[in-house]
N, CA, C and O atoms as CSV, one atom per row, in Angstrom:
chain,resi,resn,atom,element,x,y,z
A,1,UNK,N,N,-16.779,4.147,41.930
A,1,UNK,CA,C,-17.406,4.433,40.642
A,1,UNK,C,C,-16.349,4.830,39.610
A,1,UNK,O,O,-16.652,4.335,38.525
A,2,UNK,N,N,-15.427,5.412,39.561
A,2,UNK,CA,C,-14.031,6.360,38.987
A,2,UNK,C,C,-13.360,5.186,38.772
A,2,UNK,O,O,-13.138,4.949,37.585
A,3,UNK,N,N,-12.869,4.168,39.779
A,3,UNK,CA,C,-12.399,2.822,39.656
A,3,UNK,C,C,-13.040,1.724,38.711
A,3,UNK,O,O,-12.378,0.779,38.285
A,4,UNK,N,N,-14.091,1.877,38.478
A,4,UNK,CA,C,-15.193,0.986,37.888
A,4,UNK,C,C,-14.641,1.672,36.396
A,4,UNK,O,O,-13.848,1.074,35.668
A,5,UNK,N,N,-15.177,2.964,36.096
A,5,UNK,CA,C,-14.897,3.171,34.543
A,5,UNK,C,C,-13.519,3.259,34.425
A,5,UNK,O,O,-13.364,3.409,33.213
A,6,UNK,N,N,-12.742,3.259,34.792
A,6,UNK,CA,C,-11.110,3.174,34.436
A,6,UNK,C,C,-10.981,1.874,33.949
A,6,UNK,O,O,-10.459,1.701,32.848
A,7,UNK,N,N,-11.492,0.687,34.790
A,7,UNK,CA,C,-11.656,-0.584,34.292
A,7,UNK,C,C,-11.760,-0.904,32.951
A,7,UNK,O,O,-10.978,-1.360,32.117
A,8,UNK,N,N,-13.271,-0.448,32.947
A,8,UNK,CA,C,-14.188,-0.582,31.846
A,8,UNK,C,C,-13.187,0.209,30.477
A,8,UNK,O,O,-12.745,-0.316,29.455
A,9,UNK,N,N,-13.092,1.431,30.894
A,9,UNK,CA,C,-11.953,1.848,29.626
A,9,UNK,C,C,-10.789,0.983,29.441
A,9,UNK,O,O,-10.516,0.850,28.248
A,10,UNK,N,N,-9.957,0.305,30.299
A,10,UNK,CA,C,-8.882,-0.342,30.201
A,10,UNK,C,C,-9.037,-1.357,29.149
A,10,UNK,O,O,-8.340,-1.446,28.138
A,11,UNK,N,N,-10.355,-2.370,29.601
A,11,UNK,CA,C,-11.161,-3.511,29.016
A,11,UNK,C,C,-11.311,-2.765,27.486
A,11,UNK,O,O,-10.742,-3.363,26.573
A,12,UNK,N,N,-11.782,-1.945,27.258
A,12,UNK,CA,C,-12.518,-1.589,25.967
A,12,UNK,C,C,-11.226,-1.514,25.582
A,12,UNK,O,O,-10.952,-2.618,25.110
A,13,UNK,N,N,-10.107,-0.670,25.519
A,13,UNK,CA,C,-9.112,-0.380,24.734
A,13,UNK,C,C,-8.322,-1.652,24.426
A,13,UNK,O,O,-7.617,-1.746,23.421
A,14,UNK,N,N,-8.455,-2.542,25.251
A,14,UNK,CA,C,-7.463,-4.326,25.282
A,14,UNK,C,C,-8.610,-4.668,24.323
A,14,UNK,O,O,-8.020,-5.201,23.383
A,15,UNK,N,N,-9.930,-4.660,24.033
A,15,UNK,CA,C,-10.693,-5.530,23.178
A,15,UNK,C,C,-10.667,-4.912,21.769
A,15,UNK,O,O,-11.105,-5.505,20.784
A,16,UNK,N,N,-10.024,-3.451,21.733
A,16,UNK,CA,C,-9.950,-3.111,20.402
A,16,UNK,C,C,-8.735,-3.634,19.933
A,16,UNK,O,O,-8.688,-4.203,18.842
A,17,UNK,N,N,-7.854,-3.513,20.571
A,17,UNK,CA,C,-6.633,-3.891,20.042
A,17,UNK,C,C,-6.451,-5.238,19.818
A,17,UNK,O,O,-5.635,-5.680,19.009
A,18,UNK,N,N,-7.276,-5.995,20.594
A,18,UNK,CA,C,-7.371,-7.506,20.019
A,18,UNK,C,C,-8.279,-7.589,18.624
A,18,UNK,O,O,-7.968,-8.483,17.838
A,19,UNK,N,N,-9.115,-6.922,18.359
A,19,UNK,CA,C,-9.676,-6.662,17.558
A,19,UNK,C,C,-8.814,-6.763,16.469
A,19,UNK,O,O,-8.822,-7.693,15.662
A,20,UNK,N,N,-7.838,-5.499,16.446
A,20,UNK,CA,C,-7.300,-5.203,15.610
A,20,UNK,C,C,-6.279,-5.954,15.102
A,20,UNK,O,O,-6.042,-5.861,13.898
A,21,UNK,N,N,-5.470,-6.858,15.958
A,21,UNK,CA,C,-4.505,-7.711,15.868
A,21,UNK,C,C,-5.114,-8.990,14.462
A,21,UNK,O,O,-4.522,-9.437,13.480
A,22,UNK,N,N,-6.322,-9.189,14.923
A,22,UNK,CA,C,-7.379,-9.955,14.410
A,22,UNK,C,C,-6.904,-9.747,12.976
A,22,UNK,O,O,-6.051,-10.362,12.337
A,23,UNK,N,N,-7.993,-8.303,12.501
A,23,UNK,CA,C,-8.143,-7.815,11.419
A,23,UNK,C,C,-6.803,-8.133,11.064
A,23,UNK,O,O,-6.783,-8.974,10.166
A,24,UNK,N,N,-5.466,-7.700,11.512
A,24,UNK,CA,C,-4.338,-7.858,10.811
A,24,UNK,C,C,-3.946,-9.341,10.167
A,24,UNK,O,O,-3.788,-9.763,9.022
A,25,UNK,N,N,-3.897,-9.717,11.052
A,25,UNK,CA,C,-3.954,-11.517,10.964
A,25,UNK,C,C,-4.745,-12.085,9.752
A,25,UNK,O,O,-4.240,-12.722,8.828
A,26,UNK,N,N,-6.058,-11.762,9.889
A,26,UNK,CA,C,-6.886,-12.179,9.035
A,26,UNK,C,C,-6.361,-11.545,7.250
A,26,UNK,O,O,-6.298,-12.230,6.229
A,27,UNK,N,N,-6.122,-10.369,7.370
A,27,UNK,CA,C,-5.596,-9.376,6.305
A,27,UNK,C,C,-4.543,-10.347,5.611
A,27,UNK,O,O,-4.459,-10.706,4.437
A,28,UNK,N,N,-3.714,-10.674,6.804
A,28,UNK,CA,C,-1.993,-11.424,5.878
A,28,UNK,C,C,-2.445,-12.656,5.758
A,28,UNK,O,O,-1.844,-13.218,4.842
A,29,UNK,N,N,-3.318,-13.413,6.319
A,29,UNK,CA,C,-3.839,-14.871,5.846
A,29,UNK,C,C,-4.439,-14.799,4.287
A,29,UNK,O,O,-4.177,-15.602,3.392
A,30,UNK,N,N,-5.241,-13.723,4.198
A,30,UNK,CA,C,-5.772,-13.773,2.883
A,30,UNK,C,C,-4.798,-13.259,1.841
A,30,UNK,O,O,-4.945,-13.724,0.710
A,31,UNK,N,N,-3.555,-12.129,2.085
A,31,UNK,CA,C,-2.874,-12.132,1.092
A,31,UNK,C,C,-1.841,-13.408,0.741
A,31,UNK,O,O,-1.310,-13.476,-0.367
A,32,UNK,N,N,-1.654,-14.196,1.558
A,32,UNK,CA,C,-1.099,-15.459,1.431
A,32,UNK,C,C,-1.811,-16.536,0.530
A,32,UNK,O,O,-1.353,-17.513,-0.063
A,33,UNK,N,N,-2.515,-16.255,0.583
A,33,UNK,CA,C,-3.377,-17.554,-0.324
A,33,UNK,C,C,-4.015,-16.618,-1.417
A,33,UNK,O,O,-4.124,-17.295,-2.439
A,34,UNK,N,N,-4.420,-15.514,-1.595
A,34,UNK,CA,C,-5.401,-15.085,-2.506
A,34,UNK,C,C,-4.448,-14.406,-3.780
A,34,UNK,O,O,-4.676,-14.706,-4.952
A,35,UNK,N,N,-3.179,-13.302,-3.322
A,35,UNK,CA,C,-2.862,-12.418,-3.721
A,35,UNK,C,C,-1.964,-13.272,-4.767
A,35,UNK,O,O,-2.047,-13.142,-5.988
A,36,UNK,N,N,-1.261,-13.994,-4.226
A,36,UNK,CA,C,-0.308,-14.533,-5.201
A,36,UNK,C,C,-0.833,-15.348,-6.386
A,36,UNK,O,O,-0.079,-15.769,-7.263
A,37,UNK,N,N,-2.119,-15.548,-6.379
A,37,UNK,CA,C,-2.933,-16.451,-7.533
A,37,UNK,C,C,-3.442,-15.229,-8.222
A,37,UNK,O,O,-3.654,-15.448,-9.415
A,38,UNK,N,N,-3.716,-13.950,-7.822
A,38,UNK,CA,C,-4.248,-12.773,-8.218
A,38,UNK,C,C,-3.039,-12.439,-9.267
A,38,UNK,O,O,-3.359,-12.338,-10.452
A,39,UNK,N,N,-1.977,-12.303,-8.984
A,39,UNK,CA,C,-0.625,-11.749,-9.546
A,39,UNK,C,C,-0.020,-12.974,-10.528
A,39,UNK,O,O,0.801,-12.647,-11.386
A,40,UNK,N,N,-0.368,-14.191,-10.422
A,40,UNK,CA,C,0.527,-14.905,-11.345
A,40,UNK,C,C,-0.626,-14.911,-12.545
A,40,UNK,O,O,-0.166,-15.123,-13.666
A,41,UNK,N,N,-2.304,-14.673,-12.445
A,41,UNK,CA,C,-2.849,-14.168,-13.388
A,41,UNK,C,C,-2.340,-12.966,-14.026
A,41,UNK,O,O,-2.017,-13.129,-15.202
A,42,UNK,N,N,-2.220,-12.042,-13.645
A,42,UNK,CA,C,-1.475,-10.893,-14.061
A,42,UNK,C,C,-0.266,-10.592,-14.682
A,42,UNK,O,O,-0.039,-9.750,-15.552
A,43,UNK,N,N,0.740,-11.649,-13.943
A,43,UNK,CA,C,1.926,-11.963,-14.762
A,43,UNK,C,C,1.865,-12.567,-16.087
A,43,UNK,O,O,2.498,-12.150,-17.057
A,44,UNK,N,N,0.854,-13.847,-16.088
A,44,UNK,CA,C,0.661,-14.532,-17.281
A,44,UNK,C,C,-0.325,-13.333,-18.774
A,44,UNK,O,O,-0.084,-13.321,-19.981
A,45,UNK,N,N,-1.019,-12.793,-18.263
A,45,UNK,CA,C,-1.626,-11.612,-18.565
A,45,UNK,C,C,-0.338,-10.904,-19.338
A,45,UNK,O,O,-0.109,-11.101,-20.531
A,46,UNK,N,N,0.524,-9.992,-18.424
A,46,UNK,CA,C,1.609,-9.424,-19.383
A,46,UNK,C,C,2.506,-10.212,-20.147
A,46,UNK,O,O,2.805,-9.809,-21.271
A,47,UNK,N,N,3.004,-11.321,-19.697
A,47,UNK,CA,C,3.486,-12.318,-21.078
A,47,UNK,C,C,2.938,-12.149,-22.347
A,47,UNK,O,O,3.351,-11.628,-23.383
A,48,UNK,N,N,2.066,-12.628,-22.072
A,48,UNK,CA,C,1.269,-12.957,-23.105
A,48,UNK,C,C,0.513,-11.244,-24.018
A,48,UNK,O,O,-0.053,-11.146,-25.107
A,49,UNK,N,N,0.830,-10.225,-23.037
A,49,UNK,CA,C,0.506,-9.323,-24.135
A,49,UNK,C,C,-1.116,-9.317,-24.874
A,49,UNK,O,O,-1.489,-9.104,-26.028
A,50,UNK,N,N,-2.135,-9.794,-23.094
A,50,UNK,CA,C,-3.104,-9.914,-23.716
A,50,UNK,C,C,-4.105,-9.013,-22.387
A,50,UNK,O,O,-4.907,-9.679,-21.733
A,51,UNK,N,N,-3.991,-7.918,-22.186
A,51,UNK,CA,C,-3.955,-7.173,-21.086
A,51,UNK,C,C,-5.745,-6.617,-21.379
A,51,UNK,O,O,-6.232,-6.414,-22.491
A,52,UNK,N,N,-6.256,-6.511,-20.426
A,52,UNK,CA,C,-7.902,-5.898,-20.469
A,52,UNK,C,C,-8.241,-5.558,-18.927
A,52,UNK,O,O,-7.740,-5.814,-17.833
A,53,UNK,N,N,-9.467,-4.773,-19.466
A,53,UNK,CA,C,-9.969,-4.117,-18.480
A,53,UNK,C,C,-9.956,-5.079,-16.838
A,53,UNK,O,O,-9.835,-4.627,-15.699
A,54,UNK,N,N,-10.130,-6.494,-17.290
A,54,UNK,CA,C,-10.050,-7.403,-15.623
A,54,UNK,C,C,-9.036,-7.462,-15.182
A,54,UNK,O,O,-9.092,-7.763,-13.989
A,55,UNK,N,N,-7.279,-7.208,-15.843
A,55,UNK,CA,C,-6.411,-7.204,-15.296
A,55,UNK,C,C,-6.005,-6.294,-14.472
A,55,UNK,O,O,-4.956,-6.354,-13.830
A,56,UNK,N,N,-7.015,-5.172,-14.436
A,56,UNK,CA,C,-6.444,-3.832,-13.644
A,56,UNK,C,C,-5.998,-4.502,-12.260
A,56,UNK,O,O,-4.805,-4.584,-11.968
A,57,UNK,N,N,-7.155,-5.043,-11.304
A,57,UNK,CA,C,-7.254,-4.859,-10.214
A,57,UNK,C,C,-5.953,-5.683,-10.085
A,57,UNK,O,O,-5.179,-4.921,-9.504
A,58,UNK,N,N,-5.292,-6.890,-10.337
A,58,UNK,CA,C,-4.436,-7.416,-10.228
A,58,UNK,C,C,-2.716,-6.913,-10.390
A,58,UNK,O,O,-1.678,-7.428,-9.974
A,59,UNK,N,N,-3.001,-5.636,-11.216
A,59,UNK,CA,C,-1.811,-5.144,-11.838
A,59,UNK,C,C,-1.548,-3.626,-10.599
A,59,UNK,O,O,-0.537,-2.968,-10.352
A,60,UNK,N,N,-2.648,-3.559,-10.186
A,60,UNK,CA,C,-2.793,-2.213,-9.234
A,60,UNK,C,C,-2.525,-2.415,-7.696
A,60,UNK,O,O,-2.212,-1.558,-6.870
A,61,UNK,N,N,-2.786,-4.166,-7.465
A,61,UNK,CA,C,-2.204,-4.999,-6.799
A,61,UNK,C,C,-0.763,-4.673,-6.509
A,61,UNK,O,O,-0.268,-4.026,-5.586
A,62,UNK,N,N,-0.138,-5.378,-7.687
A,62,UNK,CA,C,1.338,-4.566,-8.162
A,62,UNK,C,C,2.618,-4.111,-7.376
A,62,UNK,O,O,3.651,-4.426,-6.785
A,63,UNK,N,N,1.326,-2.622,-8.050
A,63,UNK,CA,C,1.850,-1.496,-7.599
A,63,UNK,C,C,1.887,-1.643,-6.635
A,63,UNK,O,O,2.981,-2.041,-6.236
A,64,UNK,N,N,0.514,-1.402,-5.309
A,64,UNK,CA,C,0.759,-1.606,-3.920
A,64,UNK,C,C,1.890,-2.434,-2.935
A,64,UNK,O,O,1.955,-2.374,-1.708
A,65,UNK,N,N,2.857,-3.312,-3.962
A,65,UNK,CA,C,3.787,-3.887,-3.072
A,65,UNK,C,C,3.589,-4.903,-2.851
A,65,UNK,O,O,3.941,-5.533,-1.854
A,66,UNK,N,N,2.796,-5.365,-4.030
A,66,UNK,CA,C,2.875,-7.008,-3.607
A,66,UNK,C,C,4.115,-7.802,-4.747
A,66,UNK,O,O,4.307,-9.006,-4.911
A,67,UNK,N,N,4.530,-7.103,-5.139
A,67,UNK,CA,C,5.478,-7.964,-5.763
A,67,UNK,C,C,6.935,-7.217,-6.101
A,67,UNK,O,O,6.881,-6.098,-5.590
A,68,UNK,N,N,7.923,-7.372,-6.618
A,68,UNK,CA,C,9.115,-7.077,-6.824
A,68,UNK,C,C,9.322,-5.975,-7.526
A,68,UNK,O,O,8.460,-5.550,-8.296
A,69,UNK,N,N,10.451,-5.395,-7.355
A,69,UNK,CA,C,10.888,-4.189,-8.534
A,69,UNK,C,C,10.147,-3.944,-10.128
A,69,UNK,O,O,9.584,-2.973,-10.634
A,70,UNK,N,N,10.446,-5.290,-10.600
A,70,UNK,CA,C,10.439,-6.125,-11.983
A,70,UNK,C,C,9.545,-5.989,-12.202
A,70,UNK,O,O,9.319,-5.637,-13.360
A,71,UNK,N,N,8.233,-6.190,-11.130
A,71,UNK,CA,C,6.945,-6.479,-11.439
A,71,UNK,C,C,6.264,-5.422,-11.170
A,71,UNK,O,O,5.143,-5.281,-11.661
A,72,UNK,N,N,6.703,-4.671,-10.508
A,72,UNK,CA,C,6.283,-2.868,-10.067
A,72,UNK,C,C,6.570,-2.616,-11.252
A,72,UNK,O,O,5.750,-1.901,-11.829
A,73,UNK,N,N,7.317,-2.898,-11.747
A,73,UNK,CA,C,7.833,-1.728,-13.355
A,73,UNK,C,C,6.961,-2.147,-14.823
A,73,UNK,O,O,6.859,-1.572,-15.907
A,74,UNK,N,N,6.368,-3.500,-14.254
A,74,UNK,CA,C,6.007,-4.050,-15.415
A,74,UNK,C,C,4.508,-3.431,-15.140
A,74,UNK,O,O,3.913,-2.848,-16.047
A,75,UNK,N,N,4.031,-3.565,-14.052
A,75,UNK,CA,C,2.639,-3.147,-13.670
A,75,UNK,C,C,2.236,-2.266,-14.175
A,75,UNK,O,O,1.222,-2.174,-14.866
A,76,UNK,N,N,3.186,-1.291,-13.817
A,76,UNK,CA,C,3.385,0.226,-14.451
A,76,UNK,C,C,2.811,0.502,-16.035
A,76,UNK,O,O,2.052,1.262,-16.637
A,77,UNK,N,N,3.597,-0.507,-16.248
A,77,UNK,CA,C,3.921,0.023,-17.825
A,77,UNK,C,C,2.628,-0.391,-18.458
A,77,UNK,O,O,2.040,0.415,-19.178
A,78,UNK,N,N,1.994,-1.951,-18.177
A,78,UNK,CA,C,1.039,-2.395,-18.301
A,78,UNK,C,C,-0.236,-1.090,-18.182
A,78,UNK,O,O,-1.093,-0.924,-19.051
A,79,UNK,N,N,-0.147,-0.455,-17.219
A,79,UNK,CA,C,-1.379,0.077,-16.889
A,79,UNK,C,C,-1.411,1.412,-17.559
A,79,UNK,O,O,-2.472,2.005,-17.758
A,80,UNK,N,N,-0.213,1.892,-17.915
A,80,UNK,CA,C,0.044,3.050,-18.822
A,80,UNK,C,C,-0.605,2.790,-20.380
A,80,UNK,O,O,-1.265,3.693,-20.894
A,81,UNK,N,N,-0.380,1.504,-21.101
A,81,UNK,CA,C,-0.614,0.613,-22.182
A,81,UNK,C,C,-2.166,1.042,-21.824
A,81,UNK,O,O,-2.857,1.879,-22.405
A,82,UNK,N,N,-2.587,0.009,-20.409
A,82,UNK,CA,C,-3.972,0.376,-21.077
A,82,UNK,C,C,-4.954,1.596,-20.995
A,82,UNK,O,O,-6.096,1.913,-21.325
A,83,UNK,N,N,-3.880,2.079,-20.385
A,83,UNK,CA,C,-4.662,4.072,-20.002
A,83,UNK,C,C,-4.713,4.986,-21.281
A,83,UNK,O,O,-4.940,6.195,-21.234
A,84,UNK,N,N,-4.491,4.313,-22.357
A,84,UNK,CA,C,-4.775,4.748,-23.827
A,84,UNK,C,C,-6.238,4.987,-23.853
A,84,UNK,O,O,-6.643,6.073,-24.266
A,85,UNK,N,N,-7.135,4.009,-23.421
A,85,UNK,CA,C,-8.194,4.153,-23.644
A,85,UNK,C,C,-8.703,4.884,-22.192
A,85,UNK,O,O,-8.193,4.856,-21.072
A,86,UNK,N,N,-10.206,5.702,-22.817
A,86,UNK,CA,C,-10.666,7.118,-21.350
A,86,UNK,C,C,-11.826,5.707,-20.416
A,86,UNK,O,O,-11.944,5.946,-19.214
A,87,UNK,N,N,-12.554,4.452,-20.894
A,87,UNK,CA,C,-12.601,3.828,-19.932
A,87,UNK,C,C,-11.717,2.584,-19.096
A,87,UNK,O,O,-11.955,1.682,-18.292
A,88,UNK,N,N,-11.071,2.903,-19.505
A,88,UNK,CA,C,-9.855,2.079,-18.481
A,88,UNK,C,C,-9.145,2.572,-17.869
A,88,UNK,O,O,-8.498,2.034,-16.970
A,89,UNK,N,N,-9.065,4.250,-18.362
A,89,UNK,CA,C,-8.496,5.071,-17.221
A,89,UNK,C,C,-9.601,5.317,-16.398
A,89,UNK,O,O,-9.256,6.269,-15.697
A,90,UNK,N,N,-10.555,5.039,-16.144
A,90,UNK,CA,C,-11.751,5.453,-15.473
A,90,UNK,C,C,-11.545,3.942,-14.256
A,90,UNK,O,O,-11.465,4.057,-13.033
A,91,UNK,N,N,-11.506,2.847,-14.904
A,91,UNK,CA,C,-11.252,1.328,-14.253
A,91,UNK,C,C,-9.387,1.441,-13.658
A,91,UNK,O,O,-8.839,0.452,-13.171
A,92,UNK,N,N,-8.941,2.261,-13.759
A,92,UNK,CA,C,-7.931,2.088,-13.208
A,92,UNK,C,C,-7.833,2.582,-12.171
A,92,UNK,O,O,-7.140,2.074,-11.289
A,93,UNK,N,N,-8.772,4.156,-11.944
A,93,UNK,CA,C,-8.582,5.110,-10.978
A,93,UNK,C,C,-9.767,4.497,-10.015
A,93,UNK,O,O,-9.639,4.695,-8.807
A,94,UNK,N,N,-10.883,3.784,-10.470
A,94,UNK,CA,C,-11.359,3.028,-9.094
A,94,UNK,C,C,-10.936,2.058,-8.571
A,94,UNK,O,O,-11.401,1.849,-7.451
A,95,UNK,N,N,-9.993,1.134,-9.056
A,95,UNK,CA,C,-9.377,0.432,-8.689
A,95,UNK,C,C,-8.154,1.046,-7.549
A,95,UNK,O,O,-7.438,0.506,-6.706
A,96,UNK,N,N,-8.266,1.869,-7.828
A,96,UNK,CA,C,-7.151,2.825,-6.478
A,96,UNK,C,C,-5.826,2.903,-6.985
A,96,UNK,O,O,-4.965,2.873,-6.105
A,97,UNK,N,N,-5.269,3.027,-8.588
A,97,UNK,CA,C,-4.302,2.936,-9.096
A,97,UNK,C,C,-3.909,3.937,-9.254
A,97,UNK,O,O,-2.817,4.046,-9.813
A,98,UNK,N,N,-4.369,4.680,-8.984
A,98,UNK,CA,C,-3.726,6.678,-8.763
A,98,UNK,C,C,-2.681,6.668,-7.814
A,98,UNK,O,O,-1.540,6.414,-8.202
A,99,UNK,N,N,-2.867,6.864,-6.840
A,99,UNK,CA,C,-1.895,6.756,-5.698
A,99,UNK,C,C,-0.723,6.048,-5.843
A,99,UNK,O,O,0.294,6.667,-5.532
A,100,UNK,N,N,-0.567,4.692,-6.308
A,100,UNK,CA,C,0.727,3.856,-6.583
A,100,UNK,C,C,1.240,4.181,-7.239
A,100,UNK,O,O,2.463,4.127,-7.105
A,101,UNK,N,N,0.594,4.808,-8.536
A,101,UNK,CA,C,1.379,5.166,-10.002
A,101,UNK,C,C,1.873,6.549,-9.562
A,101,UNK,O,O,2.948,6.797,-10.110
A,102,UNK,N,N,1.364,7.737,-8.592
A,102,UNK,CA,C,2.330,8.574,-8.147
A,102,UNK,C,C,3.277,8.773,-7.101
A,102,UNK,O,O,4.143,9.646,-7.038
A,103,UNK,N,N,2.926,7.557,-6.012
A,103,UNK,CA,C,4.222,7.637,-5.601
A,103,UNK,C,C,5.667,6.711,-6.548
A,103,UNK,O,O,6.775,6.483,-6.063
A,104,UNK,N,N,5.335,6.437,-7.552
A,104,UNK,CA,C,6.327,5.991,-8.220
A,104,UNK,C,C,7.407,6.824,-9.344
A,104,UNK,O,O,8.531,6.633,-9.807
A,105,UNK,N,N,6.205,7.954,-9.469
A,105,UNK,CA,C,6.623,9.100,-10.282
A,105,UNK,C,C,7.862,9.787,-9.231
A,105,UNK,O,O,8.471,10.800,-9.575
């Protein structure tokens, strides 16, 4: 019986971790195809100096490390620009742009 659930725990802990391998997998498949079409909107966005409330999520993106020094700094600055206004600082901080913008501080 002691032999039986040792099993059974062994099994469960190998099916989470396959699990999890999964989730990971699946995670970097979608930033491969999704993120970089997310960010060259965003890039074209700060060119152009035509920045709004839909660019947050892309620019907060960013921050999180999806893109270069250059583009961390630009993100930044971008999201500072639009934190002038009290609802876009409201759209920035659900977007989860708190955290990036202070570990950068």
């Amino acid at each position: 019986e002691n032999n039986r659930l040792k099993v059974a725990a062994r099994q469960a802990a190998s099916a989470v971790a396959a699990a999890r391998l999964a989730k990971e997998e699946h995670a970097r498949a979608i930033s491969s195809s999704v993120v970089p079409a997310m960010m060259k909107r965003a890039e074209a966005a700060l060119a152009e100096d035509s920045l709004s409330m839909s660019d947050v999520p892309e620019l907060v993106l960013q921050l999180s490390g999806g893109g270069g020094d250059k583009q961390t700094e630009q993100a930044a600055a971008a999201l500072a620009s639009l934190a002038d206004n009290t609802d876009n600082e409201v759209e920035i901080a659900s977007a989860g742009g708190i955290a990036p913008l202070v570990a950068l501080a």
